[in-house]
N, C-alpha and C positions, 0 to 999 in steps of 0.2 A: 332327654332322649324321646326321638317319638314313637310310640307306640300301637301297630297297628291292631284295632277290634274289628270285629265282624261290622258291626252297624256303622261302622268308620268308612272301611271297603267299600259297603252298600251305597253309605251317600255318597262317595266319591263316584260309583260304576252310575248312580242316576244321575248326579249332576253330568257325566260326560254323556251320556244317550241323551238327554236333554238338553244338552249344547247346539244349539241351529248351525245350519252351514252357514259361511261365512258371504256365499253368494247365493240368488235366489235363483240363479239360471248359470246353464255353459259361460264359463266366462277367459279369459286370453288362452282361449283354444285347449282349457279346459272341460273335462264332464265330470259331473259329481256325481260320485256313489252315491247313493240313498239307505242308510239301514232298514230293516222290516219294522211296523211294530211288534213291539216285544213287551210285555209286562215286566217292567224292570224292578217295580215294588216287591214282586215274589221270585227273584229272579235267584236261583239258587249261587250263593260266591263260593261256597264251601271247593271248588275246584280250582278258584284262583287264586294262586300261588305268588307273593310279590312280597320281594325281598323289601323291610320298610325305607330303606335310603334310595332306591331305584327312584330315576328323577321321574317329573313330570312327565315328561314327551315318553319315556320307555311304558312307565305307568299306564297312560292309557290307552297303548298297544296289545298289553293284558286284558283291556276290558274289551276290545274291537273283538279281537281272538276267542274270548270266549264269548261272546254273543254271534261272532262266527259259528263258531260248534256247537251252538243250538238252535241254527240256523235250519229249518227242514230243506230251504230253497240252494245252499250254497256248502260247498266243501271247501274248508282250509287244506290249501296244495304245499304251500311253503310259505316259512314268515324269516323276515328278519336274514335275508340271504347278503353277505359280505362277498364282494368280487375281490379277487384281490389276482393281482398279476405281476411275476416277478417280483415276491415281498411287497408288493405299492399294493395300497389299499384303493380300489375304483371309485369305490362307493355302495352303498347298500340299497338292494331292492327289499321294500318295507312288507308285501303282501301279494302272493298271487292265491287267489282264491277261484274254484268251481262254480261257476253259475249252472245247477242241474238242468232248470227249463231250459234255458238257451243251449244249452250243451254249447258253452264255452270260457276260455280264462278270461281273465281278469287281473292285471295289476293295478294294485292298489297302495298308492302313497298317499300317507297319514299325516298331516299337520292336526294342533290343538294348542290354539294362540292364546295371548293377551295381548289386545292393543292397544294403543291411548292414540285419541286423535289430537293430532296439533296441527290446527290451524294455518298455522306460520310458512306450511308448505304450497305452494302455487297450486298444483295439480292434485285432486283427491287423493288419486292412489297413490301418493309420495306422504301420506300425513297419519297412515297405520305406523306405527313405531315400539315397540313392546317400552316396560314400565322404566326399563335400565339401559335405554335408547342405544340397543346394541343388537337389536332383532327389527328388521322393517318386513312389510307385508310386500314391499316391490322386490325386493333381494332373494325373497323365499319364494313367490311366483317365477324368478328367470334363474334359480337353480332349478329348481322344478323343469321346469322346460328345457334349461341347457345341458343340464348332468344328467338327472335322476332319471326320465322318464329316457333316453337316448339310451341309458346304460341297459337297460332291459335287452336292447340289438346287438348291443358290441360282441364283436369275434369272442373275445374272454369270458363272457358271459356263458357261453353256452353250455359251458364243460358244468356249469354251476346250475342247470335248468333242462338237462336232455329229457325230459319226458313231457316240457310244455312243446305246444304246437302253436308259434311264434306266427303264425296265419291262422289262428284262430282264436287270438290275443283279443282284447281293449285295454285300454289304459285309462285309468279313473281316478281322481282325485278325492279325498274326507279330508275335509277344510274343518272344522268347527273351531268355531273364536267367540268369543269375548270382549268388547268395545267399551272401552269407556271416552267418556266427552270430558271435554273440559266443563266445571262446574258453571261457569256461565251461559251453556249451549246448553243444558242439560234436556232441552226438547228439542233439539233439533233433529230434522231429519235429514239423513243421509243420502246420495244418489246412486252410488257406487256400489254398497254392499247391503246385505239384507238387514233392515232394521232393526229384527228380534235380538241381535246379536248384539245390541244395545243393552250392557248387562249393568250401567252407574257412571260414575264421574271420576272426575280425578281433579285436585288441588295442591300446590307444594307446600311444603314443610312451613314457609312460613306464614302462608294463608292460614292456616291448620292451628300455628301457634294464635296468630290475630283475630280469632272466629271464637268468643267467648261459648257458643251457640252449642258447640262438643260437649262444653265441661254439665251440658245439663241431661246427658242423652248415655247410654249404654253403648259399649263401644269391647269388640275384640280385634285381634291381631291371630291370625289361621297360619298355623302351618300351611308352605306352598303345599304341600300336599292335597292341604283341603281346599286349597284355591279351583278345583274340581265342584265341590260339596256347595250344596243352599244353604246359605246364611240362617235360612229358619231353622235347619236341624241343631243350630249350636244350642246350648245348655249354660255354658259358662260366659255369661254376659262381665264384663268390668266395667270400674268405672274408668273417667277419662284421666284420672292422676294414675292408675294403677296401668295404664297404656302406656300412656305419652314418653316414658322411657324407653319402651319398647320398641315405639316406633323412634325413637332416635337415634335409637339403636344400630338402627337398617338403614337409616341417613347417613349417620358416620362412616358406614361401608358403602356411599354412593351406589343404594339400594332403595328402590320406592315398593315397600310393603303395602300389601292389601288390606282393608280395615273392613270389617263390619259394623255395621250400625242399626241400634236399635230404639226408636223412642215412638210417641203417642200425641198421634195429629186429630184434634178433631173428636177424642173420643176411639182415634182409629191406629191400631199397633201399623207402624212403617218400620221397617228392615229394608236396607238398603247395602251396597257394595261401593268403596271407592278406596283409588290410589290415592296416599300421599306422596310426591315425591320428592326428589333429592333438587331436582334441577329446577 
């Protein structure tokens, strides 16, 4: 069972403040939110409340929300609002928050990805693909645009929002991702999205078994939870026979787990992040 600690929480709310967007500018007729700086190292969690099986994406809506509320520039107005009409579910608006200076709203919808690039796609933005090739980064851009951000105007919505002032709105995008290359591309540079967000690689299962190069190197398997959290914070290093079950584990449920890595180049400790996958 996994069990949530204070210092658990903490690396998870920095590693997501320290998640870069996922674009370095406006991009398909998107604008991106910006966070404030915030000292996230002393940053009190003791308010945030997160049930431990709450997935990933809900998870770090907790952490937006509450660096929201210690926000001196911005007020949380509504989170997490469900349209629903005639029993049918619409869809959900993720964030409308206070901008004090500007004296105006803002919605705000939250993505917080993993993507693996492949190649194999003609067109860049067709090659973001999440790890269990059932999440793409074009499919979540034109719901975005076609559902999510539209549902904010609809007739139905309103009964669900009467106190914003729907002409004195913006709509803004928190993108933050996670990239991994294929391990032969592992410097390359990208055109399409911001490079920082270039967080390792990725190799399948049976590169992973044929790479003798693992079994001399420290090696863990993160709860998705921690997939949030910096590899440096771990403590509990394995070695690679005390893994490799593990990660077979997640292969057999046509599942590519995340791996940390730990070993010594040079005289120089290297920590690293990568997918093994299934496919």
């Amino acid at each position: 069972m996994y069990i949530i600690k204070n210092h658990t929480l903490n690396n998870q709310l920095k590693g997501f403040y320290n998640t870069p967007a996922l674009f370095e500018n406006d991009y398909y007729g998107f604008t991106q939110f910006e966070l404030e700086d915030i000292d996230v190292e002393n940053f009190d969690i003791s308010n945030i409340q997160i049930l431990q099986q709450l997935p990933l994406g809900k998870r770090v809506e907790y952490f937006f929300d509450a660096l929201i509320t210690y926000s001196l520039n911005y007020e949380r107005v509504l989170k997490n609002i469900q349209i629903i009409h005639d029993k049918h579910t619409l869809g959900e608006l993720d964030f409308i928050i206070y901008d004090k200076k500007r004296d105006k709203y803002i919605h705000i919808e939250m993505q917080y990805k993993f993507y693996l690039y492949d190649e194999s796609f003609e067109n860049e933005i067709d090659r973001y693909i999440g790890p269990n090739r059932n999440d793409t980064l074009v499919l979540k851009l034109q719901r975005l645009k076609e559902k999510q951000f539209p549902l904010l105007f609809k007739e139905e919505t309103k009964s669900y929002i009467p106190n914003i002032d729907l002409n004195n709105i913006e709509q803004k995008i928190l993108f933050k991702c996670n990239i991994f290359l294929p391990r032969h591309l592992k410097n390359k540079k990208l055109s399409l999205i911001n490079n920082d967000c270039v967080s390792g690689y990725y190799l399948s299962f049976k590169e992973f078994i044929a790479d003798d190069s693992f079994k001399n190197i420290t090696l863990f398997v993160p709860h998705r939870f921690d997939w949030l959290s910096a590899p440096s914070s771990n403590e509990n290093w394995k070695s690679y026979n005390e893994v490799k079950d593990d990660i077979e584990y997640f292969i057999n449920l046509k599942a590519s787990p995340l791996i940390w890595s730990k070993y010594t180049n040079n005289g120089e400790i290297v920590i690293e992040r990568f997918f093994v996958t299934f496919w």
